[in-house]
C-alpha positions as CSV (number, residue, x, y, z in Angstrom):
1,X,-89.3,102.2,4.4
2,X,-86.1,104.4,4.8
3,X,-86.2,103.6,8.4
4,X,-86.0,99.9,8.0
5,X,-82.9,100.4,5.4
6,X,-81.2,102.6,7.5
7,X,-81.7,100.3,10.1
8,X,-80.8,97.4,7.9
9,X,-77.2,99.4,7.2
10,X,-76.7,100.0,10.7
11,X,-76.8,95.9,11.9
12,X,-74.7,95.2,8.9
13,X,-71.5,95.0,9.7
14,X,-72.8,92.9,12.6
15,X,-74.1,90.4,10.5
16,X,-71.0,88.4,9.8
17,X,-69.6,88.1,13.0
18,X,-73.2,86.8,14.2
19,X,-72.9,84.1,11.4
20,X,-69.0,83.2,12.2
21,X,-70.5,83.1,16.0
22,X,-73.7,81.1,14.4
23,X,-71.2,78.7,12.6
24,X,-68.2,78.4,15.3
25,X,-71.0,77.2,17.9
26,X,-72.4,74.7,16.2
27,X,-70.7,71.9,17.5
28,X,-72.9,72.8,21.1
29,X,-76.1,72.1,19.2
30,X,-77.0,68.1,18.2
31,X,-74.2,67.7,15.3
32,X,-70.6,66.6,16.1
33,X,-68.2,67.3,13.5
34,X,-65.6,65.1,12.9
35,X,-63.2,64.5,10.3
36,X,-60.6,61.8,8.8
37,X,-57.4,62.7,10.4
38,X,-55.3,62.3,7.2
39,X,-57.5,64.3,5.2
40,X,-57.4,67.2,7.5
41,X,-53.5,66.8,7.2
42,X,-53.9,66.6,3.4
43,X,-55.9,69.7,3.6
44,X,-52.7,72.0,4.8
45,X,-51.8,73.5,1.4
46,X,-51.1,77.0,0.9
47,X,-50.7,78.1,-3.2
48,X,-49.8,74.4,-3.7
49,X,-47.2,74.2,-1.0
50,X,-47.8,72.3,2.1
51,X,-48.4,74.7,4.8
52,X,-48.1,72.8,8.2
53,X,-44.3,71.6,9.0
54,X,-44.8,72.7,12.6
55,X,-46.9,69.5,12.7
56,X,-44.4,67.3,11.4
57,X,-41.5,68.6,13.7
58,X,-44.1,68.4,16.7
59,X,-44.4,64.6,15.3
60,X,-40.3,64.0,14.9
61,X,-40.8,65.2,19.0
62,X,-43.1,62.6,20.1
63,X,-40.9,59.6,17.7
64,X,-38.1,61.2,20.0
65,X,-40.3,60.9,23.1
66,X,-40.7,57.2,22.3
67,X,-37.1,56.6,21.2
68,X,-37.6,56.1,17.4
69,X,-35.1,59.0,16.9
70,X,-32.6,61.6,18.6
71,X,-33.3,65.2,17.0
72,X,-37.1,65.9,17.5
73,X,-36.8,67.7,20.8
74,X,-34.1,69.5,19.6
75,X,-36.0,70.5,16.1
76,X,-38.9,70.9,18.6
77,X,-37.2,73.2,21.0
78,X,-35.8,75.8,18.2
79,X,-39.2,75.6,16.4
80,X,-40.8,77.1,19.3
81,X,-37.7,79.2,20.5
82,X,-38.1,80.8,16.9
83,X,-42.0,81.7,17.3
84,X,-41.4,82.7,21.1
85,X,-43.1,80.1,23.1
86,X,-39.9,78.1,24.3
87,X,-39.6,80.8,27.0
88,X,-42.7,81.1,28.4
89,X,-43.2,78.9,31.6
90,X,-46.9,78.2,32.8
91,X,-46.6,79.7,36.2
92,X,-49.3,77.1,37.8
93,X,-46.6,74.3,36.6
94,X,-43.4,75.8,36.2
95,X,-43.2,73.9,32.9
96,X,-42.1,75.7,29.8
97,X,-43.3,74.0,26.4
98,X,-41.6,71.0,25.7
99,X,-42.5,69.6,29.1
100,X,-45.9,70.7,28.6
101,X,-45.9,68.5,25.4
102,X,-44.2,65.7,26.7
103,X,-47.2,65.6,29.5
104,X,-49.6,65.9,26.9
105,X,-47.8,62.6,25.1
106,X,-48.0,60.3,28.0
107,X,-51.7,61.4,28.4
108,X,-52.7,60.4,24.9
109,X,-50.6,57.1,25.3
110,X,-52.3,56.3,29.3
111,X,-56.1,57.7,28.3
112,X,-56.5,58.1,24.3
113,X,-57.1,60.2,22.6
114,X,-59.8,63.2,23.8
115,X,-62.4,63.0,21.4
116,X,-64.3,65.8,22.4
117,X,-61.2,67.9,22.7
118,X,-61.9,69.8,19.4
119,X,-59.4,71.6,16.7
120,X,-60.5,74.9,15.5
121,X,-60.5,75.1,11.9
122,X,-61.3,77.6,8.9
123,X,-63.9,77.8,6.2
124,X,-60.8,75.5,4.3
125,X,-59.9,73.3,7.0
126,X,-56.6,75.3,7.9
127,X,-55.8,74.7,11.6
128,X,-56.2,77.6,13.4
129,X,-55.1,76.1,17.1
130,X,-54.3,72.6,18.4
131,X,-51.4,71.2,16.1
132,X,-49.9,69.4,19.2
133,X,-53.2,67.1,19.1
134,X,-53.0,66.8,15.4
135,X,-49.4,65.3,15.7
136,X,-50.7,62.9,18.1
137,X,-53.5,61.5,16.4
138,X,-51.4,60.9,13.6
139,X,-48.7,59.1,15.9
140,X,-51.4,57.3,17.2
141,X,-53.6,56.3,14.3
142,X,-56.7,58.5,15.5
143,X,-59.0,57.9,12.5
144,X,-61.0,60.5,13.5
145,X,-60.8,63.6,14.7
146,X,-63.3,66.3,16.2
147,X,-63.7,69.6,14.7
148,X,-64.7,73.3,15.6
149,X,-65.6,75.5,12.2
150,X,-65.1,78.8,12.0
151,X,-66.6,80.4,8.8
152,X,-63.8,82.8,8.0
153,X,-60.3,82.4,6.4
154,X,-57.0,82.0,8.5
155,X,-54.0,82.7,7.4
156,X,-50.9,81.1,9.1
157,X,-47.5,80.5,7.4
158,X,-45.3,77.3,8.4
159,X,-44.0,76.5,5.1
160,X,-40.6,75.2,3.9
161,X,-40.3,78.9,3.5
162,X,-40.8,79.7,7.2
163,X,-38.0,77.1,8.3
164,X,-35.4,78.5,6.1
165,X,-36.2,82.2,7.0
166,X,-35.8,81.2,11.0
167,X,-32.6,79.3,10.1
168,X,-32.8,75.8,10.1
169,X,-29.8,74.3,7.8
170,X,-30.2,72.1,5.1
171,X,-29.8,69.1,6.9
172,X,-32.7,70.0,8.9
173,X,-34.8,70.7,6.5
174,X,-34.1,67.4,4.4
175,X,-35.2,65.4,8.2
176,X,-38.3,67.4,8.2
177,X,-39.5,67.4,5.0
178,X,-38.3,63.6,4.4
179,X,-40.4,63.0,7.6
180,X,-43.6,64.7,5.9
181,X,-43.3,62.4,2.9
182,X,-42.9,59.4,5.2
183,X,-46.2,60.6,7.0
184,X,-47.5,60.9,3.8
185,X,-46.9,57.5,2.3
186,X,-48.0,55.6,5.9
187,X,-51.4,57.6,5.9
188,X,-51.9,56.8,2.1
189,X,-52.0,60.5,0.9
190,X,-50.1,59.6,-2.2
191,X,-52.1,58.0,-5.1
192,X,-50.6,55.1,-7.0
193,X,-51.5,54.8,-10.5
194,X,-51.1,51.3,-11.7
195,X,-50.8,51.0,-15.5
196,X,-51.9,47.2,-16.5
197,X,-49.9,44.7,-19.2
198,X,-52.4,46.2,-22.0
199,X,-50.7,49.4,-22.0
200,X,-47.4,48.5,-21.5
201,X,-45.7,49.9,-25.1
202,X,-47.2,53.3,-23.9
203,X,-45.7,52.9,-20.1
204,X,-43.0,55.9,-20.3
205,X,-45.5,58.0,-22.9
206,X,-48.2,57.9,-19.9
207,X,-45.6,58.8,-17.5
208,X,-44.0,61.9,-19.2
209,X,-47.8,62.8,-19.5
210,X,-48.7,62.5,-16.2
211,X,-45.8,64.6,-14.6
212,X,-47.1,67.4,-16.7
213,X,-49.8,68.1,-14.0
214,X,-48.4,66.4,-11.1
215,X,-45.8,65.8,-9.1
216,X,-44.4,61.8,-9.6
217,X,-42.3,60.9,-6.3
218,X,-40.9,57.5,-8.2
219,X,-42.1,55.0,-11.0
220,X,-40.9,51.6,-11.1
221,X,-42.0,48.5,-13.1
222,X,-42.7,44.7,-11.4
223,X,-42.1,42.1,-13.7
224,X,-44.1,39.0,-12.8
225,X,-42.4,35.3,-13.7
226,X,-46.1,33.4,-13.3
227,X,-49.4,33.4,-13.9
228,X,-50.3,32.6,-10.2
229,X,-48.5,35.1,-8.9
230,X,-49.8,37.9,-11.2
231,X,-53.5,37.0,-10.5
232,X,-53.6,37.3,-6.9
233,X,-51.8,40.6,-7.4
234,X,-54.9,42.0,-9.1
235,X,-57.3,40.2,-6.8
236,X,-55.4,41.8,-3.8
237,X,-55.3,45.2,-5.6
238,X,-59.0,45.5,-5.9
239,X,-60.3,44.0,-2.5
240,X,-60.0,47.8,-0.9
241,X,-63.0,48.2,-3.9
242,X,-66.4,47.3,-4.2
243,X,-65.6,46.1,-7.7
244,X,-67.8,42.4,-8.6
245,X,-65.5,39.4,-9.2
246,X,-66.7,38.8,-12.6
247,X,-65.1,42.0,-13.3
248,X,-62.3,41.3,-12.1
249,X,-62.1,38.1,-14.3
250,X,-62.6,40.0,-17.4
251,X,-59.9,42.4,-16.3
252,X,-57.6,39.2,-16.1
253,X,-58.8,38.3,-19.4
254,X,-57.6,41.1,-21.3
255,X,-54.8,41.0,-19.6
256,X,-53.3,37.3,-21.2
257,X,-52.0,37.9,-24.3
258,X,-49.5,40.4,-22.2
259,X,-46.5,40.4,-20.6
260,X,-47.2,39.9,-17.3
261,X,-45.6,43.3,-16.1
262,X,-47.3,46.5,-14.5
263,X,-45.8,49.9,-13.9
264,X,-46.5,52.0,-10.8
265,X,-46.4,56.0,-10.8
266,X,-46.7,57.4,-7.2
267,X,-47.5,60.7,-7.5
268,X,-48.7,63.6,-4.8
269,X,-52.3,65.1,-5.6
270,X,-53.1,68.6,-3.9
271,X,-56.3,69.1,-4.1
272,X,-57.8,65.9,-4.3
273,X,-61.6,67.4,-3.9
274,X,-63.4,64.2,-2.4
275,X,-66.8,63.5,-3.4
276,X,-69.0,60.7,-2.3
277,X,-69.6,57.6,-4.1
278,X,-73.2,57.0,-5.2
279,X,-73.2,53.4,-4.4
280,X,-71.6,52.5,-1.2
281,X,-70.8,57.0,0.3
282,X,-67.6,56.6,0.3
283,X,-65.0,58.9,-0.6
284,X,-63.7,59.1,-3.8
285,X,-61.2,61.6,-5.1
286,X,-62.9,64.1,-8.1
287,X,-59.1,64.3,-9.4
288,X,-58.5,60.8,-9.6
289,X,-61.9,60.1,-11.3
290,X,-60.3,63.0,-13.9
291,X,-57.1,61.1,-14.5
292,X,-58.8,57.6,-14.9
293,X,-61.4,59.0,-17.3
294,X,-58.5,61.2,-19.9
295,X,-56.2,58.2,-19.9
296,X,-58.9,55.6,-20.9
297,X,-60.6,58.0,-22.9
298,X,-57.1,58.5,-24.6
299,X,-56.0,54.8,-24.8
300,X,-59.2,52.2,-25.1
301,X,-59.0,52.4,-29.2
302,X,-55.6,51.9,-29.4
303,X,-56.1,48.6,-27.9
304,X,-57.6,45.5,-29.4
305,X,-60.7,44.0,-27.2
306,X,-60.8,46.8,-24.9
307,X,-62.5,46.7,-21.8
308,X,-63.3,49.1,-19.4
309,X,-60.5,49.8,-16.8
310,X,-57.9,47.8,-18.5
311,X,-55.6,50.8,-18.9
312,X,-55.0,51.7,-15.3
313,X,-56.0,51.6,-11.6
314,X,-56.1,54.2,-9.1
315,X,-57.3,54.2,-5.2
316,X,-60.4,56.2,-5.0
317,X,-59.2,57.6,-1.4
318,X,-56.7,57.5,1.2
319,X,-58.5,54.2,2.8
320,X,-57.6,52.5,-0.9
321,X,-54.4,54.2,-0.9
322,X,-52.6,52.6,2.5
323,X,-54.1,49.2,1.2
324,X,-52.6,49.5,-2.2
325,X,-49.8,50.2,-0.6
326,X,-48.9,47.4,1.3
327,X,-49.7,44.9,-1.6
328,X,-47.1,46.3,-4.0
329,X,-44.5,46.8,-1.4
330,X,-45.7,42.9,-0.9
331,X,-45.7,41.7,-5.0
332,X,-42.6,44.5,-5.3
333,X,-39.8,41.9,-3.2
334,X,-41.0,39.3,-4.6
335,X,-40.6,40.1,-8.4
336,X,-37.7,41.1,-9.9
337,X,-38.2,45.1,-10.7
């Protein structure tokens, strides 16, 4: 017996590297990981800070690269000059790292993307390696991307913080972080709460509440001038869900004895902890279910003939997000706001 423990003791400190090994190598067996590109992107928060600006400067590059602005390279360039990499030239190719990069761009844009080309990542999805790929599948819409897990924790710092410390002005900072909400908003990472007619004395009440726990990027009311016009906005709303038409009828029910008005509160959700839906496996966001689920709770007997979901709407994921999107920026220039 104290043979076996003693040789137990000896092997463990072994143990974990053979599991990280065991775990890291998996993608060689039968399973291939792969992962929504703008949820791994969502993922790079560090202490509730995004964590991954080199990804958006490598991003402003390749706009540059394609002529959709004139400071990425430059950005680029003292980005890399700052963690040492500018200066050192691949010998086989004489190209130091922008050219690299801007050989790697026009073989994503001539061949695609390399889907077995995979991105190391940690136990939390932090990317270890491969940030250049990353900013290219988000350029070019990659839905999916391929992953290599590594059970262990990586620590990597290229926060705001990181930028100011190497110093990058003011002005470069505002294009770089303006450039991460932008990437933000396209890829549907921001949530938009949508608070209906029925709640509309409580609009600025909900809001103040809201921005207690998070962060709201901008709130705006759409004032609707017909009935028409006001129905297919809540028909167009909920075709990214799997909600019934009759529902959706009974929503516009309650709705009639309101002013046809709604308010929309964008607001930026860290953590949104995604679970899948029971009915269809879909994503849906385990923070979003918790705001829904307060603010009915909080409202339904303060209104006459309540029905459920007659207080608010949110996306259930980033799919319902970019959707949402595009049919209030639609309903938003035709209404008067």
């Amino acid at each position: 017996m104290n043979l076996i423990i003693k040789l137990k003791n000896k092997i463990r400190p072994y143990y974990r590297k053979i599991k990280e090994l065991e775990w890291s190598n998996c993608i060689k067996k039968d399973m291939l990981i792969m992962q929504h590109t703008d949820k791994l992107f969502a993922y790079q928060y560090r202490n509730n800070k995004f964590n991954r600006y080199d990804i958006v400067v490598r991003y402003l590059a390749i706009e540059e690269f394609f002529g959709k602005n004139n400071i990425g390279f430059y950005l680029y360039k003292k980005m890399q000059e700052k963690r040492g990499f500018i200066k050192r030239v691949d010998h086989r190719s004489k190209e130091d790292s922008l050219e690299r990069f801007k050989n790697l761009i026009l073989n994503v844009e001539k061949n695609g993307f390399d889907e077995f080309s995979l991105i190391p990542v940690d136990k939390n999805q932090t990317i270890m390696d491969g940030s250049h790929r990353v900013a290219l599948a988000l350029f070019f819409d990659v839905p999916l991307i391929p992953l290599k897990l590594y059970k262990k924790e990586f620590k990597v710092d290229y926060s705001m913080e990181w930028f100011r410390k190497n110093n990058f002005s003011d002005e470069e900072i505002n294009i770089i972080e303006n450039k991460r909400k932008e990437i933000f908003r396209e890829k549907g990472i921001y949530f938009q709460i949508i608070l209906w007619p029925p709640v509309n004395k409580y609009f600025d009440e909900i809001e103040e509440d809201i921005s207690k726990n998070y962060k709201i990027l901008k709130s705006y009311e759409i004032n609707f001038v017909n009935q028409f016009d006001f129905k297919n906005f809540v028909y167009e709303i909920y075709e990214s869900d799997d909600i019934e038409k009759w529902k959706i009828e009974k929503k516009l029910e309650g709705f009639k004895d309101y002013d046809l008005k709604v308010k929309v509160i964008e607001i930026e959700i860290i953590n949104s902890k995604f679970r899948k839906k029971d009915l269809n496996n879909h994503d849906i966001s385990q923070e979003v279910e918790k705001i829904k689920k307060y603010y009915r709770n909080k409202y339904k007997n303060k209104l006459d003939n309540y029905f459920y979901d007659i207080v608010m709407h949110i996306g259930d994921n980033y799919s319902h997000t970019r959707q949402i999107a595009k049919v209030i920026d639609k309903y938003k220039g035709f209404n008067k706001c």
